[in-house]
MMTF fields as JSON, N, C-alpha, C and O atoms, coordinates in Angstrom:
{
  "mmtfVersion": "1.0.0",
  "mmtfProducer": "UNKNOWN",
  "numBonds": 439,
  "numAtoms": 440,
  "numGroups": 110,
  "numChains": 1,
  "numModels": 1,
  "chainsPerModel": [1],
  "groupsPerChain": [110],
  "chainIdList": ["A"],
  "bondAtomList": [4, 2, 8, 6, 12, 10, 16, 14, 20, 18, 24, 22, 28, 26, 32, 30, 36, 34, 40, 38, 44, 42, 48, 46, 52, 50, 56, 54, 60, 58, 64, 62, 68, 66, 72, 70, 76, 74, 80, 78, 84, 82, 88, 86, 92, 90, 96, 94, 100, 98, 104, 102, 108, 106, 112, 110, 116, 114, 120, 118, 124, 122, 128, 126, 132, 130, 136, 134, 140, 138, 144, 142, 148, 146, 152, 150, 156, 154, 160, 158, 164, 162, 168, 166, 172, 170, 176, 174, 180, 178, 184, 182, 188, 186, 192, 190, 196, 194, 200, 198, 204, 202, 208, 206, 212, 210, 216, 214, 220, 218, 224, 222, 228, 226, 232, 230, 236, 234, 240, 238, 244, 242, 248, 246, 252, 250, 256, 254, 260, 258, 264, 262, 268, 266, 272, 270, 276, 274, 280, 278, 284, 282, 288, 286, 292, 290, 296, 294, 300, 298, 304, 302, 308, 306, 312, 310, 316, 314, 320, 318, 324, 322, 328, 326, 332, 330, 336, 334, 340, 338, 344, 342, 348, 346, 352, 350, 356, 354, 360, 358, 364, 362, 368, 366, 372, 370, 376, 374, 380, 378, 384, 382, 388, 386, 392, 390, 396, 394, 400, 398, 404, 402, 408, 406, 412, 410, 416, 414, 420, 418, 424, 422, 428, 426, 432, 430, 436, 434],
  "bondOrderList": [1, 1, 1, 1, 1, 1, 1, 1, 1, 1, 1, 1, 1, 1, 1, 1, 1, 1, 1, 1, 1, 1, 1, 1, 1, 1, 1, 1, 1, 1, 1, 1, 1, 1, 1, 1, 1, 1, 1, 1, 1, 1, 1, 1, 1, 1, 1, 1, 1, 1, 1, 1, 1, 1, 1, 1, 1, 1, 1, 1, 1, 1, 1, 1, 1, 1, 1, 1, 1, 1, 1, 1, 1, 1, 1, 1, 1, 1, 1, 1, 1, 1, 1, 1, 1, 1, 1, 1, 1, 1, 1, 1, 1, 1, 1, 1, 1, 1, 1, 1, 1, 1, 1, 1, 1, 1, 1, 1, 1],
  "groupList": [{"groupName": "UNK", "atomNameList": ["N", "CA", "C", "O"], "elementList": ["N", "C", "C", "O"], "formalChargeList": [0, 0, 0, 0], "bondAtomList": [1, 0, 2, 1, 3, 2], "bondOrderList": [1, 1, 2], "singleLetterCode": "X", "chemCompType": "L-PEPTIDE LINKING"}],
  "groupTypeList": [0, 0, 0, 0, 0, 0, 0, 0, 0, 0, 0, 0, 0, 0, 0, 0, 0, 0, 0, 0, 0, 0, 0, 0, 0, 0, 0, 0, 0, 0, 0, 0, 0, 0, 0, 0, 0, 0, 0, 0, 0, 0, 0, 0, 0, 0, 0, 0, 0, 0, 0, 0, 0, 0, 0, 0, 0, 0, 0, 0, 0, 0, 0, 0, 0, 0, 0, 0, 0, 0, 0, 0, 0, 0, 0, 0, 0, 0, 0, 0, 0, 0, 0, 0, 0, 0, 0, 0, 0, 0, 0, 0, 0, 0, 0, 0, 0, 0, 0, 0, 0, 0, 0, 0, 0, 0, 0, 0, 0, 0],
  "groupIdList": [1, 2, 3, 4, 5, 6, 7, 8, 9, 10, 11, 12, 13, 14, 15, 16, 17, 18, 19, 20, 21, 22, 23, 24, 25, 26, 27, 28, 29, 30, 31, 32, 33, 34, 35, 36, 37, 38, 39, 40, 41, 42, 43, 44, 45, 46, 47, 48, 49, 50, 51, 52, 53, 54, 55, 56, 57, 58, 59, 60, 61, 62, 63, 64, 65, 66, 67, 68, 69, 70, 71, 72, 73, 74, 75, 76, 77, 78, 79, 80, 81, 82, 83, 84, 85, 86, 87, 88, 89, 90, 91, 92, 93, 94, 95, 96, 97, 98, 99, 100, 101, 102, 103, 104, 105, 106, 107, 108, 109, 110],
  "secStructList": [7, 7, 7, 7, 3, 3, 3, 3, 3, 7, 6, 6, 6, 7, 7, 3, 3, 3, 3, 3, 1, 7, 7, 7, 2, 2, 2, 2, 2, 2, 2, 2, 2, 2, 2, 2, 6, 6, 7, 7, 3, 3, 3, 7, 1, 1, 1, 7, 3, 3, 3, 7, 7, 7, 7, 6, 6, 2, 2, 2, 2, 2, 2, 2, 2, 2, 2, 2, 2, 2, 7, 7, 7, 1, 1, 1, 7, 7, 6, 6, 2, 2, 2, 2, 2, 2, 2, 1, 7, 2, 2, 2, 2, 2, 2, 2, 2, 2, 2, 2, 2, 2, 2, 2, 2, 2, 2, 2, 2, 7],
  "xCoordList": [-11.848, -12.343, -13.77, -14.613, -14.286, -15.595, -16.037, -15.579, -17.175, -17.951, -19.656, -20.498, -19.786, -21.219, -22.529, -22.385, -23.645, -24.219, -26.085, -26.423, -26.665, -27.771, -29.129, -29.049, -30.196, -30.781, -32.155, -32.532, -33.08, -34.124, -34.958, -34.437, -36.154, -37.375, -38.49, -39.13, -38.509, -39.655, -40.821, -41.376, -41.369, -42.981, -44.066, -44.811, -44.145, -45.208, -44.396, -44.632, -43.314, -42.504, -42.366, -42.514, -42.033, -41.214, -39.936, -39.3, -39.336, -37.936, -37.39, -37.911, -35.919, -34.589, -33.629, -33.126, -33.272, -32.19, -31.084, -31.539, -29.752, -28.956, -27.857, -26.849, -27.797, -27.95, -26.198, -25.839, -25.233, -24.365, -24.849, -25.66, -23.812, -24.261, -23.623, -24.119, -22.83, -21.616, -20.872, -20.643, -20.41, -19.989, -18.373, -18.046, -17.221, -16.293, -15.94, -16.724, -14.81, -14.773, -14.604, -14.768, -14.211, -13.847, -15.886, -16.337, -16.552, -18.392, -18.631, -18.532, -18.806, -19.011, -18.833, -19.613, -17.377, -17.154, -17.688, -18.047, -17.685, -17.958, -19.731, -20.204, -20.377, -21.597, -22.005, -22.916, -20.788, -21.127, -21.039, -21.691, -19.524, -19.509, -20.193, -20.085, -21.364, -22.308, -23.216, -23.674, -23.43, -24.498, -22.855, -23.08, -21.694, -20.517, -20.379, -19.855, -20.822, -20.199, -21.063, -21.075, -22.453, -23.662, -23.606, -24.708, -22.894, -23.073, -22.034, -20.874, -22.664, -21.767, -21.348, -22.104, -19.813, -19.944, -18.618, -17.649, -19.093, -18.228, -18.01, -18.804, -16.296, -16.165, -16.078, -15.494, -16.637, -16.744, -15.685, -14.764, -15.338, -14.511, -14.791, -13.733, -15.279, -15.836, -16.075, -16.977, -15.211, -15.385, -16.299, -16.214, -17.673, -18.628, -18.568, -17.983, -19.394, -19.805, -21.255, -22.07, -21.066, -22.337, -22.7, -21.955, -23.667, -23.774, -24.829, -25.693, -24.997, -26.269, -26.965, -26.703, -28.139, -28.729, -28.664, -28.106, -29.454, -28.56, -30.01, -30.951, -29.794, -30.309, -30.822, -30.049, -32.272, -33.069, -32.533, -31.816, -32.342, -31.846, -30.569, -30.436, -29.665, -28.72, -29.034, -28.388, -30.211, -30.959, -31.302, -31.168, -31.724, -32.394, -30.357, -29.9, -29.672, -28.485, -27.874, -26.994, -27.872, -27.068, -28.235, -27.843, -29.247, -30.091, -29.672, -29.237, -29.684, -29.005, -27.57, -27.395, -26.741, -25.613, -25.428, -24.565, -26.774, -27.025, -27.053, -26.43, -28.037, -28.525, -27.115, -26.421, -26.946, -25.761, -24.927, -25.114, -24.206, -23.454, -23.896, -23.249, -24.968, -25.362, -25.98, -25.877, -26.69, -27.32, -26.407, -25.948, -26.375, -25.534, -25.926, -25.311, -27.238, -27.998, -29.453, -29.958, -30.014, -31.488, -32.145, -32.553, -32.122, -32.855, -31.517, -31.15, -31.102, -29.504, -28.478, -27.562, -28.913, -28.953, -27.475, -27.731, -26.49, -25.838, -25.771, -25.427, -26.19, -26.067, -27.22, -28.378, -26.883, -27.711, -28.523, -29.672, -28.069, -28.693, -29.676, -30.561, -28.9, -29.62, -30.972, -32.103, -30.811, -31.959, -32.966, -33.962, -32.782, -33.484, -34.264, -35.46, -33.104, -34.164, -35.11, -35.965, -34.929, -35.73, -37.098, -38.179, -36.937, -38.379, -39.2, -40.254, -38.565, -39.646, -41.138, -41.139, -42.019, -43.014, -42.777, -41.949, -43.322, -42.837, -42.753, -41.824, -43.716, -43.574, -42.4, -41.709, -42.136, -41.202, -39.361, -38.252, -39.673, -38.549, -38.278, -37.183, -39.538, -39.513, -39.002, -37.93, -39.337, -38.997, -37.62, -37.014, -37.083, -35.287, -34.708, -33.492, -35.496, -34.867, -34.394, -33.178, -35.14, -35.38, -34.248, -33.343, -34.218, -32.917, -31.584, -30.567, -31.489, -30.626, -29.75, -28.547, -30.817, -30.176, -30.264, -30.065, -30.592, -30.077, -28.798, -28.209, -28.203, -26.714, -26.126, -24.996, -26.323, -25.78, -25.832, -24.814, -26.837, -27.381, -26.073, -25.036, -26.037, -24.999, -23.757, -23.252, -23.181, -22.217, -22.137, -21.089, -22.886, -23.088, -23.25, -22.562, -24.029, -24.055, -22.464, -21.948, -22.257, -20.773, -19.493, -18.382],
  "yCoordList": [-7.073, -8.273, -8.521, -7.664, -10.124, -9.872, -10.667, -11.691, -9.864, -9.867, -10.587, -10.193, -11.646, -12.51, -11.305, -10.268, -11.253, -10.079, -11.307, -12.439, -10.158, -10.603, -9.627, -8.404, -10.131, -9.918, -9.781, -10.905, -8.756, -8.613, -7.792, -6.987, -7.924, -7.519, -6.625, -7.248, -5.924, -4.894, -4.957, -4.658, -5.374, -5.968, -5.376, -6.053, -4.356, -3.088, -3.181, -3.969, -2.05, -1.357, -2.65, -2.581, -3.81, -4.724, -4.397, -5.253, -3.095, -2.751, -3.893, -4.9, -3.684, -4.971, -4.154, -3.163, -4.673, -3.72, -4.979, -5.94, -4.881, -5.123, -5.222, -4.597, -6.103, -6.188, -6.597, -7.206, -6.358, -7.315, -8.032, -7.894, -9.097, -10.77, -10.345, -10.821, -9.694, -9.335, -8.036, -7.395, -7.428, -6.183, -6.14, -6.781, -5.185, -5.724, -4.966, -4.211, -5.313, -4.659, -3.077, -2.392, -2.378, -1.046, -0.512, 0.449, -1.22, -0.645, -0.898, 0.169, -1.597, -1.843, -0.872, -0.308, -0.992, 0.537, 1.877, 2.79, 1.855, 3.092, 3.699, 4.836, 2.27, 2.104, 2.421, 3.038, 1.632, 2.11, 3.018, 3.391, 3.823, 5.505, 6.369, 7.24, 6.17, 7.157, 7.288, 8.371, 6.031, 5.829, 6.272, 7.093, 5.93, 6.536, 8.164, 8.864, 8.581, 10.603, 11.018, 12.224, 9.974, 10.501, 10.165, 9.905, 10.126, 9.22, 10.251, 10.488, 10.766, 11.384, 10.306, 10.212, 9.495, 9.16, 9.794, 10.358, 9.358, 10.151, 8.806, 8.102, 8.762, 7.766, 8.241, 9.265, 7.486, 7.41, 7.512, 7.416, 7.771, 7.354, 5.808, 5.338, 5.025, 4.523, 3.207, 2.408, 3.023, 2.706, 2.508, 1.718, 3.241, 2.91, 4.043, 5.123, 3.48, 5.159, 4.829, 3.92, 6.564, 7.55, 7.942, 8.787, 7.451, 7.472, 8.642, 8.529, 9.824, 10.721, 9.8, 8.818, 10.744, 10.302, 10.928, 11.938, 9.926, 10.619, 11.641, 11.891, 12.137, 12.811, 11.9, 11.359, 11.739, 10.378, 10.737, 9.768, 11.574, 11.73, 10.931, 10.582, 10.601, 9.52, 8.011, 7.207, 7.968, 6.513, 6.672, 5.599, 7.65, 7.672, 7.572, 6.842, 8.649, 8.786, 7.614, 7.587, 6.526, 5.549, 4.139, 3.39, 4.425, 3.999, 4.362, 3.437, 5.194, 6.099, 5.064, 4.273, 5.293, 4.984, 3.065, 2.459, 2.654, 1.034, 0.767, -0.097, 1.826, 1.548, 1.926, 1.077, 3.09, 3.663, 1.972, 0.975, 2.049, 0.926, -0.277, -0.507, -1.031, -2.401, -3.143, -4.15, -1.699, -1.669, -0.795, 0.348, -2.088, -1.524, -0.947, -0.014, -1.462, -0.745, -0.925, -1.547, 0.058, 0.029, 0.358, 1.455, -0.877, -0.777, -0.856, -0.06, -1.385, -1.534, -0.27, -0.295, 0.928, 2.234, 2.205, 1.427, 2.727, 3.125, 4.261, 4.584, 5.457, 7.038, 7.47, 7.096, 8.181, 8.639, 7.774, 8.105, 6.648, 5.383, 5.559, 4.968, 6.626, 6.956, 7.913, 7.608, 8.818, 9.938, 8.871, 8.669, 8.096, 7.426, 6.537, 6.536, 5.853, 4.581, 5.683, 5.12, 7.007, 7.547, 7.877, 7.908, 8.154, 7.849, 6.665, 6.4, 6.187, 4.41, 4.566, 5.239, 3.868, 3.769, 3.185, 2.295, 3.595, 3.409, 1.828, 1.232, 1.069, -0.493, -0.992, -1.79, -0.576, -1.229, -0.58, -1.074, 0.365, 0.749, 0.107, -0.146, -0.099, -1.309, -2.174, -2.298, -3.162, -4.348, -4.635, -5.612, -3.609, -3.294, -2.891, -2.786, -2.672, -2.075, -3.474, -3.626, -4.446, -5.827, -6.191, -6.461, -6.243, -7.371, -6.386, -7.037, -5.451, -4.667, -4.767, -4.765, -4.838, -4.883, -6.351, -6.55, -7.365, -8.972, -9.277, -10.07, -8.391, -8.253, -7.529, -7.976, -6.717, -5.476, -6.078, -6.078, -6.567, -7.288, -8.502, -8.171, -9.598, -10.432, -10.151, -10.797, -9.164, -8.43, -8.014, -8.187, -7.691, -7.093, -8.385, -8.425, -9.581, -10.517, -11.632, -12.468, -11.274, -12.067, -11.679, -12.188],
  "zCoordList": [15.748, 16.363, 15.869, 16.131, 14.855, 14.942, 16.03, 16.537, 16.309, 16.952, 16.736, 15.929, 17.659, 17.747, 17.27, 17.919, 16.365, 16.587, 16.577, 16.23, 17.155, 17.229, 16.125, 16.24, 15.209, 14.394, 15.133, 15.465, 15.528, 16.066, 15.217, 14.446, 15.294, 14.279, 15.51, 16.357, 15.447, 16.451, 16.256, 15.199, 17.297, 17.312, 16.555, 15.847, 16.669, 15.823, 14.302, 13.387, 14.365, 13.274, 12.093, 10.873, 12.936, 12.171, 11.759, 11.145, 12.028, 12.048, 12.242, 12.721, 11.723, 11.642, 12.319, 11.789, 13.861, 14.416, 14.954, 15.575, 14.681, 14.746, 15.689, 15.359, 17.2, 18.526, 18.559, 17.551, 19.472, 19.874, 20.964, 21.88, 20.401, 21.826, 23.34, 24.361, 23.374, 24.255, 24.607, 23.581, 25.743, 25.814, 26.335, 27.334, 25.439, 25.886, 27.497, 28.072, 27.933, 29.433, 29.32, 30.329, 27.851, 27.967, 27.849, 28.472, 27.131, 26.741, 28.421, 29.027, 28.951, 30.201, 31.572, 32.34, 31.449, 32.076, 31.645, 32.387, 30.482, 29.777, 30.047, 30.046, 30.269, 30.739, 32.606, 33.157, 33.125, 34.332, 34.947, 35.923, 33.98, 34.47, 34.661, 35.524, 33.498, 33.71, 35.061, 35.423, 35.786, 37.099, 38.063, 38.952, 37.984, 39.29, 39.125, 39.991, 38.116, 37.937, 38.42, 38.664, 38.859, 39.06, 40.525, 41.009, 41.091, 42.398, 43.284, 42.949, 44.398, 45.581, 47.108, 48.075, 46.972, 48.092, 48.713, 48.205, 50.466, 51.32, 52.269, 52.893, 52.058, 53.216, 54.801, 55.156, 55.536, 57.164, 57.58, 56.769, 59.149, 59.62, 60.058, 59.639, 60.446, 60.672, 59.57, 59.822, 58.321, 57.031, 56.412, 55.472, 56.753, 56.055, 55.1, 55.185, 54.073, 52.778, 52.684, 52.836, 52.217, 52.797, 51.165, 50.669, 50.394, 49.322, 49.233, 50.103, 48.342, 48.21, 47.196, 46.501, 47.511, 46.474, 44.926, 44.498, 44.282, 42.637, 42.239, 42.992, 40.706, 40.115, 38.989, 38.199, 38.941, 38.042, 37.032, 36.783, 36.131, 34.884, 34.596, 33.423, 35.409, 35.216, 34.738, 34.066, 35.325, 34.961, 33.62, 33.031, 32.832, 31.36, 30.598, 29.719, 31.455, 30.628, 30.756, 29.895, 31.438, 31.746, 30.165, 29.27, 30.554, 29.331, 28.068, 27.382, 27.698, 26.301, 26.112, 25.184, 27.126, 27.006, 26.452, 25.818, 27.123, 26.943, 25.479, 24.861, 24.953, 23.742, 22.755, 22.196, 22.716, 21.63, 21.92, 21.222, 22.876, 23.113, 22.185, 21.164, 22.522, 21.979, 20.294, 19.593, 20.356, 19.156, 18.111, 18.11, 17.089, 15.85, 14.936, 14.42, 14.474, 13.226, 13.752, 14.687, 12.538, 13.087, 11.513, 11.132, 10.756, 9.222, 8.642, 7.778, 8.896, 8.301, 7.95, 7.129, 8.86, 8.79, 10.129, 11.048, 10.227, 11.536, 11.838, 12.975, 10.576, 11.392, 12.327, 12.146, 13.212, 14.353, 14.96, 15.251, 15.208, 15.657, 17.356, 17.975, 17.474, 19.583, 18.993, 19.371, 18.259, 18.109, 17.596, 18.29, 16.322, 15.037, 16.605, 16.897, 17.385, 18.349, 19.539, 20.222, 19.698, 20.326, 19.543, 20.131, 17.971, 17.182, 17.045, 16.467, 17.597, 17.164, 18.467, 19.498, 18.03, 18.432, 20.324, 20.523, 21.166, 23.109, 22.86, 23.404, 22.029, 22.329, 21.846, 22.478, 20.779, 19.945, 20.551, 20.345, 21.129, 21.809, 23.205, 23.707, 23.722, 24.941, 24.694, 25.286, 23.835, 23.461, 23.19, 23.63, 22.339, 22.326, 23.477, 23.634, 24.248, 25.841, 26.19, 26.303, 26.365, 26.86, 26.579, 27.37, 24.65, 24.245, 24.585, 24.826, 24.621, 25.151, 26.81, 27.072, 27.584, 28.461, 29.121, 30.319, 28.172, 28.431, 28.392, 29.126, 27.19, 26.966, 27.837, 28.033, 28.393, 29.486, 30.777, 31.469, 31.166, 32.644, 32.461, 33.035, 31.865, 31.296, 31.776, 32.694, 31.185, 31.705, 33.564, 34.186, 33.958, 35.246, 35.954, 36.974, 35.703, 36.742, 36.606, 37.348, 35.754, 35.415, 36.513, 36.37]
}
């Protein structure tokens, strides 16, 4: 299936990283699993649920999971694309956070 892709340039680096427009319903799930494996709930009698609280490291892993997911290339490069976007400079990895999870958020308010 092709797929809409989006062309972004990183503020500092000037890197060329290589974005999808859209996430299909299997990336999505695959995305939200990571914040539910992380999640303890217990239903009530009463039908309410009793959610624990999580372990913050789910929030960085559920991040990880955003990025591998969305971003296709990074310098027109696709191997090790999660380690390579953890070397980029904090701004320029911010900034891909942004266009990243415009596409992801998208998905979630839909």
């Amino acid at each position: 299936m092709e797929r809409e892709t989006k062309d972004v340039t990183l503020p500092t680096s000037k890197s060329k990283v290589v974005v999808k427009q859209w996430l299909t319903a299997r990336e999505d799930q695959e995305i939200e699993s990571v914040m539910y494996k992380a999640m303890k709930m217990e239903l009530k009698g009463d039908k309410r649920v009793n959610v624990a609280p999580i372990d913050g490291s789910s929030i960085l892993d559920r991040e990880k999971k955003c990025m591998e997911t969305v971003v296709i290339s990074l310098n027109a490069d696709v191997k090790n694309i999660s380690e390579r976007l953890l070397d980029l400079r904090k701004e320029d990895y911010n900034f891909l956070k942004v266009e990243v999870m415009k596409v992801v958020d998208f998905q979630i308010a839909r």
